[in-house]
C-alpha positions as CSV (number, residue, x, y, z in Angstrom):
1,X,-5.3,-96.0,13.4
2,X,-7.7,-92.9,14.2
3,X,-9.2,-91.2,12.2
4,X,-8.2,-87.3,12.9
5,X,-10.6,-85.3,10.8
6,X,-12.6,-85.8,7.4
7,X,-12.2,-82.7,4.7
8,X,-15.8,-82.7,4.2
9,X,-18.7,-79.7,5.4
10,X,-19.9,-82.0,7.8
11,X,-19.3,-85.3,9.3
12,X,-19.4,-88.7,7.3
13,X,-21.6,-91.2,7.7
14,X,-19.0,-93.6,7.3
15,X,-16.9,-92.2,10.3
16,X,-19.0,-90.3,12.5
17,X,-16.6,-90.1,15.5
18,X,-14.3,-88.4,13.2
19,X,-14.9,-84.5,13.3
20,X,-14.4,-82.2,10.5
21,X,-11.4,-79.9,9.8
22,X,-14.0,-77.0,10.4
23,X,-14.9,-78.7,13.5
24,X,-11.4,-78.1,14.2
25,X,-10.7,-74.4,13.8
26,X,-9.6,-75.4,10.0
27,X,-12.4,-73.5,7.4
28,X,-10.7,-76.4,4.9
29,X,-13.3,-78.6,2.8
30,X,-11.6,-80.8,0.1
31,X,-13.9,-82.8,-2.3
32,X,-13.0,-85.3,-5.1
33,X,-14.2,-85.1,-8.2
34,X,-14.1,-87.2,-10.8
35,X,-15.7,-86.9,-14.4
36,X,-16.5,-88.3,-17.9
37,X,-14.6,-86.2,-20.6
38,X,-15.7,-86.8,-24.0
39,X,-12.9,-85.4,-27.5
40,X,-13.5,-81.8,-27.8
41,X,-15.8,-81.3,-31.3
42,X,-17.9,-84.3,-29.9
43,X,-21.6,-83.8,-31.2
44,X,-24.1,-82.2,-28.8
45,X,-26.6,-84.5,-28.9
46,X,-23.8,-87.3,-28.0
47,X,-22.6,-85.2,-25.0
48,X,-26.5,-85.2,-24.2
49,X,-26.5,-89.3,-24.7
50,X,-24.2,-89.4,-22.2
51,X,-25.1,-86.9,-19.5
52,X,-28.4,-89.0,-19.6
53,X,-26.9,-92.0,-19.0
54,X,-24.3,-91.1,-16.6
55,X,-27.7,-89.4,-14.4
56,X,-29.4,-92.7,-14.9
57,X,-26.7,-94.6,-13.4
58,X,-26.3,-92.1,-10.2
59,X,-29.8,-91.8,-9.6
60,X,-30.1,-96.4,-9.4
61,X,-30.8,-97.6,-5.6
62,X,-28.5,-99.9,-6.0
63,X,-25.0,-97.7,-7.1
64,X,-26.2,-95.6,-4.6
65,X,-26.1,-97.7,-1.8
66,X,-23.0,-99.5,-2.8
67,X,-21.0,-96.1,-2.8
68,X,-23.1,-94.9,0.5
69,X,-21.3,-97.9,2.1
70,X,-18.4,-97.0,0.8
71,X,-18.3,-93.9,2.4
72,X,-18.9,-92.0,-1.1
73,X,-20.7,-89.2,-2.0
74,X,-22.5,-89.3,-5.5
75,X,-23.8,-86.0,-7.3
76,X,-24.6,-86.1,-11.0
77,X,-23.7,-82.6,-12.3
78,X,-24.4,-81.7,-16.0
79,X,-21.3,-81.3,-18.0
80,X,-21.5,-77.3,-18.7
81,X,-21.9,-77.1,-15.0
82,X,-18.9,-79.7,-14.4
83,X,-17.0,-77.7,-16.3
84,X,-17.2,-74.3,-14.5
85,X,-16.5,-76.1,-11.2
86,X,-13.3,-78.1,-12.5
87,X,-11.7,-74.1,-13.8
88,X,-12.9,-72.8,-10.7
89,X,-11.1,-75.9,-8.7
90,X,-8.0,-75.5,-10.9
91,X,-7.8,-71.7,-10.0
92,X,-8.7,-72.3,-6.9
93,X,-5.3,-74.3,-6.5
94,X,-3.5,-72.7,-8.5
95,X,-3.6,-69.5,-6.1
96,X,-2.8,-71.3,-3.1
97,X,0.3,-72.5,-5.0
98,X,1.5,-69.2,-5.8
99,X,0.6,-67.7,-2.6
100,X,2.6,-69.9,-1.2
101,X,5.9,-70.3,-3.3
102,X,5.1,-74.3,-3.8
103,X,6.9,-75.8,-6.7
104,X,9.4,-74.4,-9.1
105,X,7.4,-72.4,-11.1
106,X,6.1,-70.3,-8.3
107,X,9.0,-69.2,-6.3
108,X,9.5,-72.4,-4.1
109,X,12.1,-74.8,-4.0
């Protein structure tokens, strides 16, 4: 199996033979994120428990280096920030499902 290009803005540790779809002639970057979602009405100073801990864990060595070898990149991101990035990822797809017709509710088949 080869490896025939990473979604990332530049090349991956992991594979660095592979290049990226920008490499390519593709200005594509996908990313995957993946968050902590607490009941909506939860107490500030809960949500703030949490972000705390969840940056405590992705700041330790050792989690680090376990998803470095892995090939994964960690970024702690505070939740009002998360937020804004996961509607402007949702709209994000959202367009390019419209513009293009793709599924039922947007003209495609």
């Amino acid at each position: 199996m080869r490896i025939l290009a990473v979604f990332a803005p530049e090349r991956q540790k992991i594979f660095p033979d592979a290049p990226t779809a920008r490499e390519q002639g593709l200005d594509l970057v996908l990313s995957q994120w993946r968050g902590v979602f607490a009941p909506e009405g939860t107490p500030p100073e809960v949500i703030q428990d949490l972000e705390n801990i969840f940056r405590q864990i992705a700041a330790d060595p050792d989690f680090i280096k376990q998803n470095e070898e892995l090939g994964s990149n960690i970024q702690f991101t505070p939740s009002a920030e998360y937020t804004k990035i996961m509607v402007a990822e949702d709209q994000y797809y959202l367009d390019i499902i419209k513009a293009n017709k793709m599924g039922d509710l947007y003209g495609g088949k």
